[in-house]
C-alpha positions as CSV (number, residue, x, y, z in Angstrom):
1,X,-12.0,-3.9,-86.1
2,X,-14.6,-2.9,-83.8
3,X,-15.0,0.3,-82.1
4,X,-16.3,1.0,-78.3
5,X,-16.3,3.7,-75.9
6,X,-13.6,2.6,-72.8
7,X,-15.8,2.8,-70.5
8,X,-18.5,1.1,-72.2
9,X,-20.1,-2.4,-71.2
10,X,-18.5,-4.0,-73.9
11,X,-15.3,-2.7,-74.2
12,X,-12.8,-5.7,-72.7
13,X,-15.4,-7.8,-75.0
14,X,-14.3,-5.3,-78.0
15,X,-10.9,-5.9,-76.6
16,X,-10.5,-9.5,-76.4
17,X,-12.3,-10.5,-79.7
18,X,-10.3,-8.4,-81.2
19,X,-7.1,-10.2,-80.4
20,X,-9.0,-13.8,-81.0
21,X,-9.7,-12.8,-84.6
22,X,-7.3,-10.4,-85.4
23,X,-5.5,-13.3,-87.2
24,X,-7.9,-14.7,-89.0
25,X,-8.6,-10.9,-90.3
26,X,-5.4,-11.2,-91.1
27,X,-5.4,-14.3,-93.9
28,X,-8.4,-12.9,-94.9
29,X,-6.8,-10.0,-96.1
30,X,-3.8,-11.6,-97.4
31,X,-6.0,-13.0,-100.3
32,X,-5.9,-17.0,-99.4
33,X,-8.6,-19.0,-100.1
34,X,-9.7,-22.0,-98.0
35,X,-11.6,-25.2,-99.8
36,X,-13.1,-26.0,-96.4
37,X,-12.7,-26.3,-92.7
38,X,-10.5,-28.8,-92.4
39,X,-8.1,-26.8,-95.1
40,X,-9.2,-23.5,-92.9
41,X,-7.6,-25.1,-89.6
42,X,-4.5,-26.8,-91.1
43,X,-4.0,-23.1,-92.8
44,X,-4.9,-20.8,-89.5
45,X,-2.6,-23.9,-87.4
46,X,0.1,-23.5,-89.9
47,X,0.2,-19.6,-89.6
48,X,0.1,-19.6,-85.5
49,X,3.2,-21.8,-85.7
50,X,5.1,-19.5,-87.7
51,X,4.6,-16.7,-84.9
């Protein structure tokens, strides 16, 4: 997570990539392990559909 002042320049930047990678943060976390990118997107693709 990143951290900015509200009114800061760069706080709806903070703001929106923070909701962008907020998921992949989130499989990161979990502890899975991707081969490459093509196993990376089918994984990330796989978890958006389930939400």
């Amino acid at each position: 997570m990143m951290m900015t002042t509200q009114y800061s320049a760069t706080y709806r930047l903070e703001k929106f990539l923070n909701q962008l990678l907020q998921p992949v943060i989130d499989i990161h976390e979990q502890g899975r392990i991707f081969h490459n990118g093509t196993d990376f997107l089918e994984k990330f693709h796989n978890y958006i559909d389930q939400y």
